[in-house]
N, CA, C and O of each residue as an XYZ file, in Angstrom:
400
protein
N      96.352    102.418    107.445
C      95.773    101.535    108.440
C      95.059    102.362    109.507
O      95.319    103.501    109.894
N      94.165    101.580    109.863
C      92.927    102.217    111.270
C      93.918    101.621    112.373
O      94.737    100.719    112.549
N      93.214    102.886    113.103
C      94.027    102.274    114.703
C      93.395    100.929    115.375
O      93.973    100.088    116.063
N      91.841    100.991    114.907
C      90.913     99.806    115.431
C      91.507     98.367    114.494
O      91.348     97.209    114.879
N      92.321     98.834    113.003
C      92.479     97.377    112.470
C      94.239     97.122    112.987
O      94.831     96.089    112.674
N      94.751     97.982    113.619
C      96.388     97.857    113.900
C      96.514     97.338    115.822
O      97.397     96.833    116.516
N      95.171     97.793    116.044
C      94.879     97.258    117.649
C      94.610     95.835    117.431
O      95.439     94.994    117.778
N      93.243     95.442    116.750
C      93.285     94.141    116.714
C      93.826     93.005    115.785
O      93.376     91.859    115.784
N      94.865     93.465    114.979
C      95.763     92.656    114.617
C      96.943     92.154    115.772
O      97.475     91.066    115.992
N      97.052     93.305    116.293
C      98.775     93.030    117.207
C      97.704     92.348    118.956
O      98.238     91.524    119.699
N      96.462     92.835    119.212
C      95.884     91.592    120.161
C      95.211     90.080    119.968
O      94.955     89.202    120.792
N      95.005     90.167    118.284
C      95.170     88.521    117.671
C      96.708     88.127    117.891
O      96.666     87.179    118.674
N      97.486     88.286    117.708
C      99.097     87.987    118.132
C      98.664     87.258    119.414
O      98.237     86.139    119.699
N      99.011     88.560    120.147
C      99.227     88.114    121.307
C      98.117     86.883    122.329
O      98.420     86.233    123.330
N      96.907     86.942    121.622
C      95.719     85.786    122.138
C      96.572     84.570    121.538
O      97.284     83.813    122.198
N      96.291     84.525    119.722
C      97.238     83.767    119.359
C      98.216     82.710    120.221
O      98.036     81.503    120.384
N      99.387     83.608    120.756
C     100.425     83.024    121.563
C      99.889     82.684    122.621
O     100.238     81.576    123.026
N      99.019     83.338    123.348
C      98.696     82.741    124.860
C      97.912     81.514    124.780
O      97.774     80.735    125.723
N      97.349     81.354    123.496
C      96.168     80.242    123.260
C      97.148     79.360    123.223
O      96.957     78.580    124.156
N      98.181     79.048    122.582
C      99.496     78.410    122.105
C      99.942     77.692    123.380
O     100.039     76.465    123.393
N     100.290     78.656    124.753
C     100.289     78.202    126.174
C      99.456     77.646    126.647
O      99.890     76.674    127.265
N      98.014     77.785    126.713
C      97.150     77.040    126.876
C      96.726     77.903    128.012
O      96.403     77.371    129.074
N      96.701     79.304    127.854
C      95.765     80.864    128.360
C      94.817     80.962    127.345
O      94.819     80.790    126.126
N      93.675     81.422    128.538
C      92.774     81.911    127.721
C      91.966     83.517    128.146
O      91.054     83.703    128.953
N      92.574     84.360    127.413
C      92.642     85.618    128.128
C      91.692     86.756    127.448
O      91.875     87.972    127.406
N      90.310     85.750    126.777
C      89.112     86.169    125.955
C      88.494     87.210    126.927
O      87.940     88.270    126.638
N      88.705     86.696    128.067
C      87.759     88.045    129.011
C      88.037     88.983    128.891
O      87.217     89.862    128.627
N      89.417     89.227    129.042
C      90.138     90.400    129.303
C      90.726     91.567    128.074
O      91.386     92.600    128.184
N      90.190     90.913    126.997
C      90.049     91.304    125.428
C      89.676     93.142    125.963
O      90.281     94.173    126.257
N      88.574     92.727    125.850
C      87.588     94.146    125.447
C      88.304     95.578    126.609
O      88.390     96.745    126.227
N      88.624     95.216    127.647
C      89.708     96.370    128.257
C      91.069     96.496    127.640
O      91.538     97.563    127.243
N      91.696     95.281    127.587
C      92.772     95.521    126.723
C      92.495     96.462    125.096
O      93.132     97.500    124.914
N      91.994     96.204    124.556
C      91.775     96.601    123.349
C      91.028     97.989    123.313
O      91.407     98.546    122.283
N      90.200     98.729    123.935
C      90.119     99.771    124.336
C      91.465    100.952    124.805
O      91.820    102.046    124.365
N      91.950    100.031    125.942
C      93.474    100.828    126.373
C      94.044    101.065    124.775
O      94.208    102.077    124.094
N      94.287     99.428    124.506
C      95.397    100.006    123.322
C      95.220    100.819    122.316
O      96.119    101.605    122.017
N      93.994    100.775    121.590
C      93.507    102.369    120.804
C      94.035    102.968    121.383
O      95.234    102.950    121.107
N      93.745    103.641    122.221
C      94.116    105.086    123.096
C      95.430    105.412    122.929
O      95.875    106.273    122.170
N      96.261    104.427    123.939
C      98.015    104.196    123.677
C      98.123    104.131    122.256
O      98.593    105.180    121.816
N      97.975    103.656    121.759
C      98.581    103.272    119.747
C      98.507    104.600    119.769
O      99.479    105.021    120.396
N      97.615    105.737    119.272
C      97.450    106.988    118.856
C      98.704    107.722    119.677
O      99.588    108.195    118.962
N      98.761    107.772    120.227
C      99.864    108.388    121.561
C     101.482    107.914    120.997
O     102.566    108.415    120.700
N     100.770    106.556    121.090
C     102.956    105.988    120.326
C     103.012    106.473    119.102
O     104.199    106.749    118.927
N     102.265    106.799    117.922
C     102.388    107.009    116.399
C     102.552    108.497    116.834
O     103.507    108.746    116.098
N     102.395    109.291    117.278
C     102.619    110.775    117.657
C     103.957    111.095    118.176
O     104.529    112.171    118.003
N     104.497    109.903    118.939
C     105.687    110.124    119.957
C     106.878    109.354    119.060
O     107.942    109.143    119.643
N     106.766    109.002    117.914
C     107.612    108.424    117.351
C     108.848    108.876    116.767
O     108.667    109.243    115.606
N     110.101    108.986    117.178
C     111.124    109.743    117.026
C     111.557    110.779    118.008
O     112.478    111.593    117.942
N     110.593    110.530    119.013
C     110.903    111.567    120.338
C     111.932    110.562    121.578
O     111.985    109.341    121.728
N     112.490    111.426    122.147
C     112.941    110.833    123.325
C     112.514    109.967    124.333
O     112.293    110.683    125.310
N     112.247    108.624    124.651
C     111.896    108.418    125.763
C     110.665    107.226    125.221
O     109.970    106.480    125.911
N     110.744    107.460    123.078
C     110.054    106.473    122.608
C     109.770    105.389    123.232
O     108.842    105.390    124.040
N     110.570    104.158    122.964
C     111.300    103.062    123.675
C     110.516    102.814    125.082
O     109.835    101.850    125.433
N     110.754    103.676    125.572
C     110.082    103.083    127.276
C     108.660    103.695    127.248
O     107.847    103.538    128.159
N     108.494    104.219    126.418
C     106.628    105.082    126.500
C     105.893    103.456    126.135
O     104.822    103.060    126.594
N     107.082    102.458    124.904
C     106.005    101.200    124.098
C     106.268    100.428    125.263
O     105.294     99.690    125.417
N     107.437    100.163    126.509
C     107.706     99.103    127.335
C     106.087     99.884    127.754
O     105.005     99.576    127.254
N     106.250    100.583    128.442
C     105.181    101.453    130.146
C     103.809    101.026    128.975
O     103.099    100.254    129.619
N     103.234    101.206    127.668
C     102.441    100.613    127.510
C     101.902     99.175    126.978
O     100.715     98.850    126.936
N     102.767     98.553    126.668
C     103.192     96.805    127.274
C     102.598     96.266    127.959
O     101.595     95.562    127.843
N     103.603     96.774    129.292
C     103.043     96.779    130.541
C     101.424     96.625    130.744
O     100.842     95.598    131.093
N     100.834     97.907    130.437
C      99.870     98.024    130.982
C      98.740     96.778    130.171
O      98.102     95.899    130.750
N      98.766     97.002    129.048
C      98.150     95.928    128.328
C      98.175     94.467    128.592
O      97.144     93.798    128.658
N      99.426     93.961    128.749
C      99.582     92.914    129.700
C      98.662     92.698    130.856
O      97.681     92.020    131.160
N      99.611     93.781    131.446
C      98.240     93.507    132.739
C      96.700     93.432    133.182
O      96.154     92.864    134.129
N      96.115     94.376    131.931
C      94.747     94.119    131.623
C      94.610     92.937    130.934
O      93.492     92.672    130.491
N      95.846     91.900    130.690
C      94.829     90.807    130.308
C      95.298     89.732    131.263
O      95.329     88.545    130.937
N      95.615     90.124    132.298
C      96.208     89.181    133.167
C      97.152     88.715    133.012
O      97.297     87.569    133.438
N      98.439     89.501    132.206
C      99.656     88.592    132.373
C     100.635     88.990    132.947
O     100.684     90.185    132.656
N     101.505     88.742    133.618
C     102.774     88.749    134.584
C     103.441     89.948    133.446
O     103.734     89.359    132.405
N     103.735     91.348    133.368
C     104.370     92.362    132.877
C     105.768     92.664    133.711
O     106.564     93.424    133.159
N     106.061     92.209    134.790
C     107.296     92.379    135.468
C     108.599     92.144    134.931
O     108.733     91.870    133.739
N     109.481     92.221    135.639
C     111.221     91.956    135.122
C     111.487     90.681    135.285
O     112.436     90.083    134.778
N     110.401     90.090    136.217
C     110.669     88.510    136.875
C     109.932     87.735    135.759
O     110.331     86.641    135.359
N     109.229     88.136    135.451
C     108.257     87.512    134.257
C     109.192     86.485    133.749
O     110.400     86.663    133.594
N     108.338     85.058    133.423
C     108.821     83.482    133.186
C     109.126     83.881    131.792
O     108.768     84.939    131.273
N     109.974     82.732    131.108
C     110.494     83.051    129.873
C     108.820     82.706    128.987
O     109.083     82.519    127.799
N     107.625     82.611    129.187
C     106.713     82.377    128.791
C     105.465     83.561    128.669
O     104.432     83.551    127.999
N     105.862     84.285    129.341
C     105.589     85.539    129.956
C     106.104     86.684    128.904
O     105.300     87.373    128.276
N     107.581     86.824    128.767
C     108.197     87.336    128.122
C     108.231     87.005    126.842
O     108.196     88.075    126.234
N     108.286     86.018    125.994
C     107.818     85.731    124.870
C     106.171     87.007    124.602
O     106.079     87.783    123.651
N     105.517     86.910    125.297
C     104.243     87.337    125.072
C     104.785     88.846    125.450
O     104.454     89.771    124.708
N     105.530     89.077    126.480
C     106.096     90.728    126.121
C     106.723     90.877    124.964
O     106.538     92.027    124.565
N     107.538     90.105    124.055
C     108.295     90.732    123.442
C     107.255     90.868    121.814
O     107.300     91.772    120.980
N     106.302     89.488    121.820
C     105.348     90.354    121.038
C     104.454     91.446    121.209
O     104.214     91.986    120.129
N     103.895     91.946    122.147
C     103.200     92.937    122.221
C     103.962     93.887    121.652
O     103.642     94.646    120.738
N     105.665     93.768    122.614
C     106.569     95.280    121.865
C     106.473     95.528    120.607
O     106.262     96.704    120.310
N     106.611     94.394    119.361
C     107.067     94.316    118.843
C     105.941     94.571    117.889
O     106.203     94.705    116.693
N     104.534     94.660    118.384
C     103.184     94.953    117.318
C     103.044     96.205    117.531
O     102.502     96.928    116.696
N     103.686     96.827    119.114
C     103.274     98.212    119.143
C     104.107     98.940    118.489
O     103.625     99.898    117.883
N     105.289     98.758    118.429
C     105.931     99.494    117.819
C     105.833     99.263    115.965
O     106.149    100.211    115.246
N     105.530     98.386    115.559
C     105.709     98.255    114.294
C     103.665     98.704    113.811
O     103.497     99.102    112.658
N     102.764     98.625    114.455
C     101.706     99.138    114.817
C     101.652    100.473    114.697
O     100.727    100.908    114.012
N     102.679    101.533    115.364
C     102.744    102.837    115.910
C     103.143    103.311    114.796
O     102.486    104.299    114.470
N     103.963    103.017    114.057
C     105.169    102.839    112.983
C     103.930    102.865    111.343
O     103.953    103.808    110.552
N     103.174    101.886    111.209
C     102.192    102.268    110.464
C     100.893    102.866    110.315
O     100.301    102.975    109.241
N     100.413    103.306    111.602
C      99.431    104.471    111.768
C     100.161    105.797    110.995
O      99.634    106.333    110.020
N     101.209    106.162    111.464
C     102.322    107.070    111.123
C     102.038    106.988    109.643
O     101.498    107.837    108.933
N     102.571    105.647    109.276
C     102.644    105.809    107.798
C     104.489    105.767    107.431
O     105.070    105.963    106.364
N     104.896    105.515    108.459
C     106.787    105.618    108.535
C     107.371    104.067    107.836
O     108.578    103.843    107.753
């Protein structure tokens, strides 16, 4: 897998779900999806290292927030749904760049 086809599979997800809420977070695509190339390459490198785990939260985070969504601890259970997919594309994302 390409990092460009493992980026925009796991940010169809997450549009996906926000479309589902009735977000529409098309603007904010093209920064998000830039960041995450960058980050993806970085998590498939760091995979099995210490500190894994919170390198995919800290880039979550950031992706979130480039598309405008609440990334905090307070974050609504609607919010968090949409964190726990991002985690869950980056890491399984990171996981097949690798090839693991």
């Amino acid at each position: 897998m390409s990092i460009p086809s493992v980026v925009e599979t796991m940010l169809q997800s997450v549009k996906d779900e926000a479309k589902a809420q009735g977000r529409d977070i098309t603007d904010n695509l093209e920064a998000a999806r830039e960041y995450a190339a960058i980050r993806m390459a970085n998590l498939a490198r760091a995979i099995g290292e210490p500190g894994y785990l919170e390198a995919v939260k800290a880039v979550r985070n950031a992706i979130l927030l480039r598309l405008g969504i609440n990334a905090t601890n307070s974050a609504d259970a609607i919010d968090t749904r949409l964190q726990g997919i991002l985690q869950g594309a980056l890491i399984m994302g990171s996981r097949a760049l690798l090839g693991a």
